[in-house]
C-alpha positions in Angstrom: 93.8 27.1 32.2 90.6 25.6 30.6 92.9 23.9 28.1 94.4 22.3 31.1 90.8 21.1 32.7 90.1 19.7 29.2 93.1 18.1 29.4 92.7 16.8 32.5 89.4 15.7 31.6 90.2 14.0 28.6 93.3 11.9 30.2 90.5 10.9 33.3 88.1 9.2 30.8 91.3 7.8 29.0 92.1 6.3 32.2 88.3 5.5 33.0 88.2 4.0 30.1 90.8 1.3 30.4 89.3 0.5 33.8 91.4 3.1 36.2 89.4 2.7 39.7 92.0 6.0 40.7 90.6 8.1 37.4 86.6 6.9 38.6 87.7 7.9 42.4 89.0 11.4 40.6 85.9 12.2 38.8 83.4 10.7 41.1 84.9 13.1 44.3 85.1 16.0 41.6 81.4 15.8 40.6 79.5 14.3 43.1 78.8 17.3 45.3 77.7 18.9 41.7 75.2 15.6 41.0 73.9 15.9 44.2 72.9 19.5 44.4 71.4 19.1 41.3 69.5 16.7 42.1 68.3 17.8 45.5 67.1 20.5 43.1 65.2 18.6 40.8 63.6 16.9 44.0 63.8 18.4 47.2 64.5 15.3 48.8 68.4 13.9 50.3 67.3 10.7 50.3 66.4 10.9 46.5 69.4 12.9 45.3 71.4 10.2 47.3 70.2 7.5 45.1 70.7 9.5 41.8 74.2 10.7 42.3 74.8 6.4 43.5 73.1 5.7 40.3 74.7 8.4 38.3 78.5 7.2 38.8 77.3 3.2 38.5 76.1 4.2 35.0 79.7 6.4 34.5 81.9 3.0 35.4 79.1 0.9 32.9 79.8 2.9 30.0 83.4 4.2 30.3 84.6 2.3 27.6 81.6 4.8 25.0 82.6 7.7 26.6 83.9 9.7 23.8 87.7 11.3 25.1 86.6 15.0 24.1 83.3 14.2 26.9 82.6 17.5 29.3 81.9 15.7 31.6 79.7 18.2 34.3 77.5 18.6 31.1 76.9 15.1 30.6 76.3 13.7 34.5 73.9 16.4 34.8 72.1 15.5 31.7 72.4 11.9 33.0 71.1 13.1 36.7 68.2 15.4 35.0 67.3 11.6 32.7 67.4 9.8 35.7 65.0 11.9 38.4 62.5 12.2 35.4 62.6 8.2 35.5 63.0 8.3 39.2 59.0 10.5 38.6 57.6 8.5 36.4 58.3 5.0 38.0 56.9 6.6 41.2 53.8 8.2 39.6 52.9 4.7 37.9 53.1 3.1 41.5 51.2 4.8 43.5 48.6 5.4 40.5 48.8 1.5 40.4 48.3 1.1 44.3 45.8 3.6 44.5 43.5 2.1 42.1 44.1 -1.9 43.6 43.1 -0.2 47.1 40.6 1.6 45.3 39.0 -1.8 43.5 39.4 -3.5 47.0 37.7 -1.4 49.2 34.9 -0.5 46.5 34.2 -4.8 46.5 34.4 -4.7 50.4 32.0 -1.7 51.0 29.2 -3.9 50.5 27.6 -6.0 53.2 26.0 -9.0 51.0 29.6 -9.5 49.7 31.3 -10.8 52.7 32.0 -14.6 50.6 33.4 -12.4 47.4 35.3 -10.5 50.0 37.1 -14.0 52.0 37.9 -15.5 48.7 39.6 -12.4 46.9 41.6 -11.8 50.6 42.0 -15.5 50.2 43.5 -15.5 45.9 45.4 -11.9 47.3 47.1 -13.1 50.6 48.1 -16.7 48.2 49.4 -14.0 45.8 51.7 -12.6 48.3 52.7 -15.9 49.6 54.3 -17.0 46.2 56.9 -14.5 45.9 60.4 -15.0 46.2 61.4 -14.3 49.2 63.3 -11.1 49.1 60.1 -9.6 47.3 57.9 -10.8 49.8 59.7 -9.3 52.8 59.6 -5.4 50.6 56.1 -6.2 49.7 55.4 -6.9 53.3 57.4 -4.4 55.0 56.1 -1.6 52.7 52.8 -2.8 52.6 51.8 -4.0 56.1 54.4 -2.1 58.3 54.0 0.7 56.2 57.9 1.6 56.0 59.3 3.4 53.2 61.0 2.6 50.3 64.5 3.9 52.5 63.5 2.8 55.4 63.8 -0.9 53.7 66.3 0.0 52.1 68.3 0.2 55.3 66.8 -2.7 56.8 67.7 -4.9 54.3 71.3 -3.3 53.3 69.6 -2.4 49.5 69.2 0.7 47.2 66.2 2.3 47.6 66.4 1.5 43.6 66.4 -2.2 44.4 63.7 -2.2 46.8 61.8 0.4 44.7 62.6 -2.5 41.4 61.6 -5.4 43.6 58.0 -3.8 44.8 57.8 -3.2 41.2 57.7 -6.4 40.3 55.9 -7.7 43.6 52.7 -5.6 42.4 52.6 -6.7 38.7 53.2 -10.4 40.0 50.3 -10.5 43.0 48.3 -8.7 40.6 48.4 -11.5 37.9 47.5 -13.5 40.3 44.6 -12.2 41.1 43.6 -12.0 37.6 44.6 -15.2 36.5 43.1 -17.1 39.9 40.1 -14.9 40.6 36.7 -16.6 39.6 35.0 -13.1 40.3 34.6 -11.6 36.8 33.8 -8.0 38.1 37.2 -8.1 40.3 38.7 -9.4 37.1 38.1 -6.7 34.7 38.7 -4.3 37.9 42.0 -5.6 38.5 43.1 -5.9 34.5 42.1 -1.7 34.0 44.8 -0.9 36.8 
């Protein structure tokens, strides 16, 4: 019998290989409950473990033509899904470390009564900053930002990932924050904003 699963196996990622959308069906309704538990493991969250196990079977179909023939497959999504959450981690941990400390700079430059010139021009170079995105990455920076909604609740909105809007804020940050840096004539805000 598990000659007959590795069998099975190995004729799927023959067939996944030369591009079979039946084989991908096969092993993505065969492993996807397994990918999702797994990850709703790893993070406690649906939402989350949704994006992985979408993200998980996107990278399957990219590299079907590497995957060697004599793959186990369970071993190797769940060492893709375990890869992927630990990015999913880190990306978020750099973000809201980055957020915090441009709020933090910001309301540290504001608290300050004889600063209320410094405080028009930086909202001024800042709200500019936000006005030259491209438009898809002004809308997520707005909607997260202003309206407060999450990643998923834009995601929804918009008809997006999560992982695209999460990619697209991403960028949206690094891009009003060079802005500011680059268009600031306030030194202390300057060096502030280049240690985030």
């Amino acid at each position: 019998m598990v000659q007959e699963g590795s069998y099975n196996e190995e004729q799927l990622l023959k067939r996944l290989a030369a591009g079979d959308d039946i084989a991908f069906n096969t092993i993505y309704e065969q492993y996807q409950q397994s990918v999702f538990a797994f990850a709703f493991y790893l993070t406690k969250s649906k939402e989350l473990s949704e994006e992985v196990v979408q993200e998980v079977f996107v990278r399957v179909w990219e590299k079907k033509e590497q995957l060697p023939e004599n793959l186990l497959i369970l071993p190797y999504i769940k060492r893709m899904t375990q890869n992927l959450v630990l990015d999913l981690f880190r990306k978020a941990g750099r973000e809201q470390a980055l957020q915090q400390k441009l709020q933090d700079a910001m309301s540290n430059l504001f608290s300050h009564p004889d600063d209320q010139l410094q405080e028009k021009e930086l909202r001024r170079i800042y709200r500019q900053g936000i006005d030259l995105l491209p438009p898809q990455k002004k809308i997520i920076y707005t909607l997260h930002r202003d309206d407060l909604l999450s990643y998923e609740q834009i995601a929804l909105k918009l008809g997006l990932s999560p992982n695209t809007v999460r990619n697209h804020m991403a960028q949206a940050i690094r891009s009003v924050r060079d802005h500011v840096n680059r268009h600031s004539a306030l030194l202390p805000v300057v060096i502030l904003l280049r240690n985030l």
